[in-house]
C-alpha positions in Angstrom: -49.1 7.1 24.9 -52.4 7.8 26.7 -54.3 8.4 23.2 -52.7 5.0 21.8 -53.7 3.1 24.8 -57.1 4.3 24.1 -57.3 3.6 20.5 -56.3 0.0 21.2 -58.8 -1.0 24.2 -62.2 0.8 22.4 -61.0 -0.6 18.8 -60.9 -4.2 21.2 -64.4 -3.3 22.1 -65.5 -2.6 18.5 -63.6 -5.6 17.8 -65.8 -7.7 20.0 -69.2 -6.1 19.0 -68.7 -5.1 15.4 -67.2 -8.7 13.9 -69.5 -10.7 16.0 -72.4 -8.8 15.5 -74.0 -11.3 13.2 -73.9 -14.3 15.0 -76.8 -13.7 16.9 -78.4 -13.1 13.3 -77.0 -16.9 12.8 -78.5 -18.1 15.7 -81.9 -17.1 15.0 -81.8 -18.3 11.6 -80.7 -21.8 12.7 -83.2 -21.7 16.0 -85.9 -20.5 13.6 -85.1 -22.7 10.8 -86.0 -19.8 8.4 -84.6 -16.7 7.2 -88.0 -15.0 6.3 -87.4 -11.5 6.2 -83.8 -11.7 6.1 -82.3 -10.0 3.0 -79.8 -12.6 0.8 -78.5 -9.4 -1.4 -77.7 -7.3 2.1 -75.4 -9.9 3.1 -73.5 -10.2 0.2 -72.9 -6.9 -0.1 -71.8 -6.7 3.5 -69.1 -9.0 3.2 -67.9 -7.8 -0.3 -67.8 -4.5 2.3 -65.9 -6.5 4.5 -62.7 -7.3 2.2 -63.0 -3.4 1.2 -62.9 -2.0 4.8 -60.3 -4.3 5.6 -57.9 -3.7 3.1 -58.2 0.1 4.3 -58.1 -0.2 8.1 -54.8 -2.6 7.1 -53.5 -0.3 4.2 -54.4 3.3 6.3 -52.0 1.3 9.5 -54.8 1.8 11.8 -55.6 0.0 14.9 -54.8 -3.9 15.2 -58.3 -5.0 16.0 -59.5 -3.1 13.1 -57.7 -5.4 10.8 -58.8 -8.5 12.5 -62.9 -7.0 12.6 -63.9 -7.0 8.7 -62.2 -10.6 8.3 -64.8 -12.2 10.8 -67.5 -9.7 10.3 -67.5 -10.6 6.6 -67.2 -14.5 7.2 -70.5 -14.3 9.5 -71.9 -12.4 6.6 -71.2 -15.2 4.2 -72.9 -17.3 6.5 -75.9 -15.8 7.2 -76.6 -15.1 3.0 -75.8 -19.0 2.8 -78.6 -20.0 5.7 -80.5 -18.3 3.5 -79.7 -20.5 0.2 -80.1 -23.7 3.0 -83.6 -22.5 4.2 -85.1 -20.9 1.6 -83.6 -22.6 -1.6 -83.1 -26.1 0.2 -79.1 -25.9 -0.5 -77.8 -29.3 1.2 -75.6 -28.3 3.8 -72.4 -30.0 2.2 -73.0 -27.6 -0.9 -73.1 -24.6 1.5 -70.3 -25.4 3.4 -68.3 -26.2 0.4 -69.3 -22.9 -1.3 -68.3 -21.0 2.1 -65.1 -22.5 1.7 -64.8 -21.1 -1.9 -65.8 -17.7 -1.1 -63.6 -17.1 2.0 -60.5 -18.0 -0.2 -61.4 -16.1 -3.2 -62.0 -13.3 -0.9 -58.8 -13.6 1.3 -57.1 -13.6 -2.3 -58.9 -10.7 -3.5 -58.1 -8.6 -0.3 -54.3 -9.9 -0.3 -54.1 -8.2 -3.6 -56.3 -5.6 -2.6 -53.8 -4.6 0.2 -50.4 -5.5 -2.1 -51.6 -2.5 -4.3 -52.7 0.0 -1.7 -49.1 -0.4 0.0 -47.3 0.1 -3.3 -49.9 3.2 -4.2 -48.9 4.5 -0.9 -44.9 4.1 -1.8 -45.2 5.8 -4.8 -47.2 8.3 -3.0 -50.6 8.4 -5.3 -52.8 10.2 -2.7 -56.0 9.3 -4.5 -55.8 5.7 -3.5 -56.4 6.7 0.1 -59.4 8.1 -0.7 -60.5 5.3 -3.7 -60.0 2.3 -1.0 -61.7 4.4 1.5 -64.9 5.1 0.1 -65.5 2.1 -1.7 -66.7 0.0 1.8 -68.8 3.1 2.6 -70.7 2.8 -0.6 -71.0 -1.0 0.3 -72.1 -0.7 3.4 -74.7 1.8 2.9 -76.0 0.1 -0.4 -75.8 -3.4 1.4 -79.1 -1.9 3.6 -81.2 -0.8 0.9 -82.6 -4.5 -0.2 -83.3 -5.1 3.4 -84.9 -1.2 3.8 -86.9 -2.0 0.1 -88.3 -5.3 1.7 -89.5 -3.5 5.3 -91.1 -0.6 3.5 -92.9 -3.2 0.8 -93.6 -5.3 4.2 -94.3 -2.7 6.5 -93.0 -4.6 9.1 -89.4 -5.5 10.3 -89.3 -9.1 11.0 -86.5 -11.9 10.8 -83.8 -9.2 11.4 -82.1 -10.0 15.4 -82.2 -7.2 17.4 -79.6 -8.5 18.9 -77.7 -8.2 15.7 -78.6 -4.6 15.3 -77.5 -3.7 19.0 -74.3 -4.9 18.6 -73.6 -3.4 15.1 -75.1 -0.1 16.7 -72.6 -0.2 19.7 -69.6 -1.7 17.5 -69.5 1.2 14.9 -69.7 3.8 18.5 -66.5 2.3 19.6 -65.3 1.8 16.4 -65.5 5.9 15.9 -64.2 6.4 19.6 -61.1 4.3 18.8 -60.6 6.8 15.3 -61.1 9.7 18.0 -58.3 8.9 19.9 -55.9 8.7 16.6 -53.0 10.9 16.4 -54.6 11.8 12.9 -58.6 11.1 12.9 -59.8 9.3 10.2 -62.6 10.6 8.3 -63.6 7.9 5.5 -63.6 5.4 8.1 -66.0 7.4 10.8 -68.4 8.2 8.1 -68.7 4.4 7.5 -69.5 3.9 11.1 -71.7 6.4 11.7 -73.3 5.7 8.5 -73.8 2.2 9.9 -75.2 3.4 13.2 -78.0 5.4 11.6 -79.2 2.8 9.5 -79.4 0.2 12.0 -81.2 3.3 14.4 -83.2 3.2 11.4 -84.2 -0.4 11.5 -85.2 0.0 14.9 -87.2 3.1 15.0 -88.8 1.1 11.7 -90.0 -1.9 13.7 -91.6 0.3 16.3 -93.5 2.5 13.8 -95.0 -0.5 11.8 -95.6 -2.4 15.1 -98.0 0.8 16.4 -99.1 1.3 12.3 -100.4 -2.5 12.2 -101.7 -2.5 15.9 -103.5 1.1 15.5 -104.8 -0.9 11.8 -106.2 -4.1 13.9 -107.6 -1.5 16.3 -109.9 0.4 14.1 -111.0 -3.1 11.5 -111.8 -4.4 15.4 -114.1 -1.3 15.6 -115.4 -1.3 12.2 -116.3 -4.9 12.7 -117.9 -4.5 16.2 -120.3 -1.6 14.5 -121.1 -4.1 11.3 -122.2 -6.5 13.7 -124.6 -4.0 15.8 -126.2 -2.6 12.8 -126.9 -6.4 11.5 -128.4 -6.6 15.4 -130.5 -3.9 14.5 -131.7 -4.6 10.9 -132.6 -8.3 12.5 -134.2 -6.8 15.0 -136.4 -4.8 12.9 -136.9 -7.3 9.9 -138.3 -10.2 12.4 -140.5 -7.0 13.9 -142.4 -6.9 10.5 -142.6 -10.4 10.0 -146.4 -11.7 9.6 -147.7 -13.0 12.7 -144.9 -11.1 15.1 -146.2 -9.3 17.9 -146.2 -6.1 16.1 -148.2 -7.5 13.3 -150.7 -8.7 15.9 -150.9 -5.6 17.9 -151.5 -3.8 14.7 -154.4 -5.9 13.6 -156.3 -5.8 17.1 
């Protein structure tokens, strides 16, 4: 009773962090008006994830809140890759909200049917399902980071991506994996797509810092570089007007 009562209030916590995790990614955008930096592809691939990982956290019975998570998490992802359409791509805003509309029912369709044949695998006891649904939103999630990861390293710098947004994704997918912990069976596939989650976005972070010393240590030395052009320019003046007919030195050589 003790482990259930613990699986419920840390999968309420990941609830909170995990499938709101974007909207301070929505906030910025709209504050901003921009989504420079922000990768289109990673969010579509994040809420095709969504659908995925929520048909298994329904179809695998687990935690209540886990069911609920994906659904928003992927509808904040649909949102942010649409900002990106309005900002970048001058979308109006009716299209975008009308094309939000159609994606979130397709979707809900898709993962209705999703679920409809999980449960019937499950009745007729094909034990490959488990693992088929399973590993399909940690292949999504993992490849939804590597546009954003292409455009930081092409960049070399981490910019437009709320920190906020990564924080929260961070501590989400830590709860997320405490509330498998506490499971009378512990689920693997769905802890390896947490954790894979939390490393990547550790990644993003330990990024930004690297690139912010690479670009100020950069600045540093064309600072110096510059500083030393402009003394030896000093000097060559110096010596150039010294030659000059009619310059002191000229005269003091002539007397």
């Amino acid at each position: 009773m003790a482990n259930a009562t613990l699986e419920f209030a840390f999968s309420m916590v990941g609830l909170v962090f995990w499938s709101f995790q974007l909207a301070p990614q929505v906030w910025k955008n709209w504050k901003l008006k921009s989504t420079e930096g922000l990768s289109t592809p990673m969010m579509i691939i994040w809420a095709l994830s969504g659908i995925f990982l929520g048909n298994y956290n329904i179809g695998a019975n687990l935690a209540v809140p886990l069911w609920i998570q994906p659904q928003i998490f992927a509808v904040i992802a649909y949102i942010c890759a649409l900002q990106t359409m309005y900002y970048q791509r001058k979308w109006s805003s009716t299209l975008s909200l009308f094309v939000l509309f159609v994606i979130c029912v397709i979707s809900g369709a898709i993962e209705y049917g999703l679920v409809t044949a999980f449960r019937v695998a499950q009745d007729r006891q094909v034990d490959w399902v488990h693992w088929f649904f399973g590993v399909i939103p940690v292949v999504l999630i993992i490849i939804g980071f590597l546009p954003q990861y292409w455009d930081i390293f092409v960049e070399k710098r981490v910019h437009g991506v709320s920190h906020l947004f990564l924080a929260m994704d961070f501590l989400g997918s830590i709860f997320s994996i405490l509330s498998l912990a506490f499971r009378d069976t512990f689920d693997a596939l769905d802890a390896v797509n947490y954790v894979a989650v939390a490393v990547l976005d550790l990644g993003i972070f330990s990024l930004y810092y690297i690139f912010e010393w690479y670009h100020k240590r950069k600045d540093r030395k064309a600072s110096e570089i510059d500083v030393e052009k402009g003394t030896d320019s000093t000097v060559v003046d110096t010596e150039t007007e010294a030659n000059l007919p009619g310059s002191s030195a000229d005269v003091a050589s002539t007397l």
